[in-house]
N, C-alpha and C positions, 0 to 999 in steps of 0.2 A: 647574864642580864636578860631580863624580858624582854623580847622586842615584838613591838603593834604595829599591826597593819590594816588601818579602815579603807577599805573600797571604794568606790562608787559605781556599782555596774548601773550606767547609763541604756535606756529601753527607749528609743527614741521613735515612736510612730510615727514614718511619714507617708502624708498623703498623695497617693499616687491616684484619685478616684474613685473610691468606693461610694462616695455619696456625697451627694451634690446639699446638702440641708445642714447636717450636723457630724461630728464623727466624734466617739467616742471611746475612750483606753483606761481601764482601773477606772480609778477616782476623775477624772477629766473626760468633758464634755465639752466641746468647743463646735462653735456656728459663725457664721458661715466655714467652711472647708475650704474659699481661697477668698481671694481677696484680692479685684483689678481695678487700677487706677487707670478708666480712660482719659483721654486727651483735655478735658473739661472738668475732670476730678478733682477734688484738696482732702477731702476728710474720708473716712470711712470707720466700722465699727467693728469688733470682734465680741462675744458675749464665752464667758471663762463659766462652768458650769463646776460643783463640787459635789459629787456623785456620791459620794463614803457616805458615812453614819459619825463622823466625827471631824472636828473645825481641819484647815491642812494650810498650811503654806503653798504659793504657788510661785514660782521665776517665768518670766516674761523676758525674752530673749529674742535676737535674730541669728543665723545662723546663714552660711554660702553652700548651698552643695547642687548639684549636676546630679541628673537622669543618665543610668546608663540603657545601653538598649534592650534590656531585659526587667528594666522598669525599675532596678534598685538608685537607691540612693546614693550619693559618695560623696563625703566634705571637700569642698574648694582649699585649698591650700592655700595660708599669707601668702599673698602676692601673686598667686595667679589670675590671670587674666580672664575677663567677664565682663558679663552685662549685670548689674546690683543692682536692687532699690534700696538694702536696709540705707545705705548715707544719705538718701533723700527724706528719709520719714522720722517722725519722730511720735511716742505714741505714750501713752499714760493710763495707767500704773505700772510699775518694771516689779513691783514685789507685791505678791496681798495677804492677807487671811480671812480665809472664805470659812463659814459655820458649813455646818452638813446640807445639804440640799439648795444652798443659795446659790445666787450668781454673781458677775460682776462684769460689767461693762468695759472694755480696755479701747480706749479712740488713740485712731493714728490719725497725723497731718502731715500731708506731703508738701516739696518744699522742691518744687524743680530749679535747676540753675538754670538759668537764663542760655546758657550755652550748648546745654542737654542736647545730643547728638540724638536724629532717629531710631528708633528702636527698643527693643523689648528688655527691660529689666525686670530680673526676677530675683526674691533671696524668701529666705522659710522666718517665717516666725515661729517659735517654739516655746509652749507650753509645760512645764516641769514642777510635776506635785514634788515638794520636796521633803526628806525622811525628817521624824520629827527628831527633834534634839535630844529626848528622851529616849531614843527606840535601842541608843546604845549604853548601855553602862558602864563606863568607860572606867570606874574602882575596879570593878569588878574583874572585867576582863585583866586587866594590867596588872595583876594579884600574880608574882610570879607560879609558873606551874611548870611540872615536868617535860611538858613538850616545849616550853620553849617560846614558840611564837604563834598567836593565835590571829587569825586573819577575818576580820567580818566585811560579807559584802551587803551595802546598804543601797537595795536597788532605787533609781529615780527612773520613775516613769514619766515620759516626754509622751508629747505630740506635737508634731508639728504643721502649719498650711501655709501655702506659695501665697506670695503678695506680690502682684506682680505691676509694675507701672510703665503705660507705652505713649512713645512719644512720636508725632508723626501719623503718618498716611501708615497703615502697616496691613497687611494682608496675609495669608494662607490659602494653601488648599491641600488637600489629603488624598492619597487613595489606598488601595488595598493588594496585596501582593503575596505570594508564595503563602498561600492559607493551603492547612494540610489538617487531615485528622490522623491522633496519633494515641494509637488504643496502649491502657495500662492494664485492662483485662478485658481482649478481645473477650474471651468465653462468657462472661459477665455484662458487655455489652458496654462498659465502660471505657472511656473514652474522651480525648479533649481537642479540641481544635486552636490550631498556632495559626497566628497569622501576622505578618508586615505590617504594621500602621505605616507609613513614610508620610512627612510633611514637607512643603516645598512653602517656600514666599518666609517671611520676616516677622514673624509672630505666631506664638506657640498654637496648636491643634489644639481641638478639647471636646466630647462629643460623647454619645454613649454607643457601645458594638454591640450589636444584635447577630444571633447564628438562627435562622426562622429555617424550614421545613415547609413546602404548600401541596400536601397530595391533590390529587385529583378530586374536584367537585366537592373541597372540605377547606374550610375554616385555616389559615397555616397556624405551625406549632411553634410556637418558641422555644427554641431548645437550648437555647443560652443567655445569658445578657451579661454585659458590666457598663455600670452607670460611671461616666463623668473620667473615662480614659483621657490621660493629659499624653501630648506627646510636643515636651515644650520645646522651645527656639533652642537652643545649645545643640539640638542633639534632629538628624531628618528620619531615624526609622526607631520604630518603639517595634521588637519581637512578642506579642503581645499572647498569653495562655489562659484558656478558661476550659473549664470542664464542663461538658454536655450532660443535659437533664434528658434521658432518654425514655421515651415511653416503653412499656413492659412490650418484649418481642419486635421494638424496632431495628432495622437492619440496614444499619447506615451505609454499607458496603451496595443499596440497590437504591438506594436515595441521593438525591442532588440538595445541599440546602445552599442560601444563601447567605451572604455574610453584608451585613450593613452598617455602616460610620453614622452614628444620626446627630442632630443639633443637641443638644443636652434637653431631655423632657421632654420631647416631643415625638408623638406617635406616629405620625401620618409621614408618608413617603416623600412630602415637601419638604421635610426637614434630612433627605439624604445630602450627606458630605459626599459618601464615596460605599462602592459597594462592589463584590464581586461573589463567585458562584465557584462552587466545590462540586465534581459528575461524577457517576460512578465510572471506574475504571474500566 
């Protein structure tokens, strides 16, 4: 007898930062990239973008999962314990069909208990184009054949962004710790800088990291950036890696650069969280 086997390899993009405006994966373009209920919040708005050339299904979901300290993702297990928003909110459309290049509007309403203890709730809302119903032919396949058993994987592409709701006085501060540069090809000049984010206080960090360069009587170099690094409440130290844009013949082994935590967006040095400084040896 034939035996079937349909897949779902799940491609779940989560946002750990990359950009503070919109973020996009395949067919799916979603805006804002998080989503915080402060203290005086009820509503707020998400915009579901349909990037293809042809109409798609999309699933609108929440999801539990934890930052580990190397920035990935890992799902919450039933019944472990946590700070959540999804049971506070509630949000509309949960299914849609989007034509090619349209959008759609999807509003949340949060709904706090009256009892709601201090502190930071966070869970993912997740975005999921889904395969279309046509993509498998399911006579076809099922047509006994010599091998027996045929297996299709029907990829769903996800995105997902934190919605987070805080409740309370809540505070942070950051700093920066055991930053190192660690060459993958000295000879090439290549090379990335590691560094500790650590958060302290009751509500997640959020900021963008800057690695700047300032030689003598010149302009500094920016020689890295990542926009909109989260280092949320679950978790105090994010191991954080980014690769250096090095200018032709520079020679970081004779250079000091510095490393800066800044507000999100913001250029000017009053927007430092936390900073520290790399010497040569």
């Amino acid at each position: 007898m034939k035996n079937l086997l349909i897949g779902a390899l799940a491609a779940s993009l989560l946002l750990s930062g990359i950009s503070s405006k919109l973020y996009a994966a395949g067919n799916i373009m979603v805006t804002p990239t998080r989503i915080v209920f402060e203290q005086r919040d009820r509503s707020a708005q998400v915009t579901l973008v349909n990037q293809s050339d042809k109409a798609s299904n999309f699933r609108i979901s929440f999801v539990r999962q934890n930052m580990t300290e190397n920035g990935e993702f890992v799902a919450v297990g039933e019944g472990e314990p946590g700070m959540f928003s999804d049971s506070m909110i509630r949000f509309s459309p949960r299914q849609i069909n989007l034509p090619p290049g349209q959008s759609q509007v999807i509003r949340l309403a949060l709904r706090r208990p009256a009892d709601l203890a201090d502190g930071e709730y966070r869970s993912h809302m997740l975005f999921q184009a889904l395969p279309e119903s046509s993509s498998s032919n399911v006579e076809e396949i099922t047509q006994p054949k010599p091998e027996g058993i045929t297996i299709e994987l029907v990829p769903i592409i996800g995105v997902s962004i934190p919605v987070i709701v805080r409740q309370g006085n809540l505070s942070s501060s950051v700093s920066l710790s055991n930053a190192e540069i660690v060459y993958s090809d000295q000879s090439a000049g290549k090379a990335d800088i590691l560094v500790n984010i650590n958060r302290q206080g009751n509500r997640s960090a959020y900021g963008d990291l800057r690695v700047t360069y300032a030689p003598e009587g010149a302009a500094p170099l920016v020689l890295a950036q990542a926009n909109s690094v989260a280092v949320y409440a679950n978790m105090s130290t994010r191991r954080f890696r980014m690769p250096l844009n090095l200018p032709t013949g520079f020679n970081l082994q004779k250079a000091a650069v510095n490393l800066v935590f800044l507000k999100p967006g913001v250029e000017e040095e009053s927007g430092t969280l936390a900073q520290t400084r790399i010497t040569p040896n």
